[in-house]
N, C-alpha and C positions, 0 to 999 in steps of 0.2 A: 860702557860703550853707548854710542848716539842711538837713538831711537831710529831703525831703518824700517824703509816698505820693500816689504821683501818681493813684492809682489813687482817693484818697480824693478829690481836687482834682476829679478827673472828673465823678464821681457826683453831687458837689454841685452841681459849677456843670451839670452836666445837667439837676437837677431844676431849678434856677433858670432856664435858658432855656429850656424846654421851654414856660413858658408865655410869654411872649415872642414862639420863634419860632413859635408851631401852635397860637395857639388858634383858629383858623380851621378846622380838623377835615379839611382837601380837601386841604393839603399844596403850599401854595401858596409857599413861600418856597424851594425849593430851582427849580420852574419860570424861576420869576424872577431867581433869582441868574444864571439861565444865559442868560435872556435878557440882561437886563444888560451880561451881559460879553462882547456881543457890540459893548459900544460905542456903542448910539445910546437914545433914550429908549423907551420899553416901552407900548405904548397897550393900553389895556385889551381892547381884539378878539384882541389878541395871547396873551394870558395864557387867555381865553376858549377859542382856538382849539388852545390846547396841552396844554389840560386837559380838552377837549372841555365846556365847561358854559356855562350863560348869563351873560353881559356882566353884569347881575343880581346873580348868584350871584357873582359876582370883584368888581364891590365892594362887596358886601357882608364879604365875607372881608376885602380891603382895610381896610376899618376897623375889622378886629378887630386888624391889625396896627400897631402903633406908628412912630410916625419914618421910616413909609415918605413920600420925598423924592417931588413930584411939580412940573412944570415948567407956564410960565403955559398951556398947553394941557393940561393935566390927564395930561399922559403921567407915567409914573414913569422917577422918573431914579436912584433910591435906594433900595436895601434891603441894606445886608452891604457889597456892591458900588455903586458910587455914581458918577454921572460928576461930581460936586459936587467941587472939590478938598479934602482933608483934607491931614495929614502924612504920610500913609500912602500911598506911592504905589504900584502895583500892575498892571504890565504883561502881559497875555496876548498871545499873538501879535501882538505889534505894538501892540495897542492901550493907549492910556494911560489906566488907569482909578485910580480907587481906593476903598479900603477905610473903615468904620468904625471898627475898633481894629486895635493889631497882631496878637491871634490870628487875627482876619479871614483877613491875608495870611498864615495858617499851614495854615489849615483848606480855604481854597476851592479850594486847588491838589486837593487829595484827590476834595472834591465836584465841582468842576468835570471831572478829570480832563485838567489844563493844566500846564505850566508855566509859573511865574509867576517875574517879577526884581521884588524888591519894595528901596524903596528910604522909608526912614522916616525922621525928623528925632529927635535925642534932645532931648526936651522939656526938660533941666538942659543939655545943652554946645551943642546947636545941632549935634553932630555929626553926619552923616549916616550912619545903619544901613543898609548894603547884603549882601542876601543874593540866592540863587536857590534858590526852595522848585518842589520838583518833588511830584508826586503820593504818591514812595516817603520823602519828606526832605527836609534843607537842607544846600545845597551851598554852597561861595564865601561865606561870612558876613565881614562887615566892618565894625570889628571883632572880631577871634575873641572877647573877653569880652561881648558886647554882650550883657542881658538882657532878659527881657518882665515887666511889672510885674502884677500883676492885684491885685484891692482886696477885702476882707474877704468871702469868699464869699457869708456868709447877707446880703448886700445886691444879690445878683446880680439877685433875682426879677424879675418886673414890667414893668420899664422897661430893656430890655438895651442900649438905647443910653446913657442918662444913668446907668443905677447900673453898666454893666458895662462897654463901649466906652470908655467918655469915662474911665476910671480904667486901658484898657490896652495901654502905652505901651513901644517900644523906647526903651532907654535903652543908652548906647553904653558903660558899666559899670558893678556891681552900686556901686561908690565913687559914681560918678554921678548913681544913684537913693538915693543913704544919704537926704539931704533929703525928698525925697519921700515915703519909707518914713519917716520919723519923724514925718509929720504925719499918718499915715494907719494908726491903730493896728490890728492886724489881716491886712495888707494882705503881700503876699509877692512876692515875686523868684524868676523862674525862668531857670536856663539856655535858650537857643533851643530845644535838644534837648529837655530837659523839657517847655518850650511844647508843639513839636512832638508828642510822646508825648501829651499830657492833648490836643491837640487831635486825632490819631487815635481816641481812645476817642472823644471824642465825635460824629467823624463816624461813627464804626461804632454806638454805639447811637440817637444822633438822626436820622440819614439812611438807615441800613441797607436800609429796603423802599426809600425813595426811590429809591437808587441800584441796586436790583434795577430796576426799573420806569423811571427813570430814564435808565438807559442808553442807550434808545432817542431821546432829545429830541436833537436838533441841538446842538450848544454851540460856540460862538466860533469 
């Protein structure tokens, strides 16, 4: 694979999710992720009472947020974390959840402060990508050439599930995604590591106060 600045891959796809995950302004999307992955669906008094604000005031935020998933009693079941099945599957203590893309299971180890056995299907072989991403890294990868596909940055904006998720895939070798990568001009291949790295910067510039403030919430 080309020589990348990961540091440039960051900055981009930051400004790109940034409106995605926060236009909400209350900072609502990392409460939620933790509620989540505690496993069961998320009722809105819950999100209310963890952010201290009125029932009101969360969904209205709520629907500034996109593709968040919600069950026939209006609980949310979906945001990042999902109990919805995808290919992406995403275990914290025991519990069987899962992710919207593979940097998902790269990033929420860090913001959650968990670790997670993530276990993903390669969308060209059918192979199955097994690693264990802990808060500090990725241990046990399976395997060892497996990469993460991500799709032409400046299409990241907007829509982080359909322009950026749905395009970012373990693939169980960069041979494996050649096809993929050629209908998708733009579009790049990273090592796990690399993932890992460009998804550190962006828990540290997107989450940063979160997880000052943060720390304090319950999680899983």
């Amino acid at each position: 694979m080309q020589s990348l600045n990961l540091s440039e891959i960051a900055t981009t796809l930051k400004e790109g999710l940034r409106e995605s995950l926060f236009p909400d302004k209350i900072g609502l999307f990392h409460p939620l992720l933790r509620l989540l992955a505690k496993g069961s669906p998320v009722a809105l008094g819950q999100i209310a009472a963890t952010l201290h604000l009125f029932p009101s005031d969360v969904a209205a935020a709520l629907g500034m947020l996109r593709n968040v998933e919600f069950d026939q009693d209006g609980n949310i079941v979906g945001a990042g974390i999902t109990l919805n099945p995808t290919r992406h599957r995403f275990e914290v203590n025991g519990r069987k959840l899962f992710t919207w893309c593979a940097m998902d299971t790269l990033i929420f180890p860090m913001i959650l402060n968990q670790t997670a056995r993530v276990a993903s299907t390669c969308p060209a072989t059918g192979i199955t990508v097994r690693l264990t991403v802990t808060p500090g890294g990725v241990e046990h990868l399976e395997p060892a050439d497996a990469v993460v596909s991500l799709p032409k940055l400046s299409e990241t904006c907007c829509d982080v599930r359909a322009n950026f998720c749905n395009q970012v895939h373990f693939f169980s070798s960069s041979d494996a995604a050649s096809a993929w990568l050629s209908e998708r001009p733009g579009a790049t291949l990273l090592s796990i590591q690399e993932a890992w790295r460009i998804g550190s910067i962006l828990v540290s510039s997107l989450f940063r106060s979160d997880l000052e403030i943060g720390g304090t919430l319950e999680c899983c």
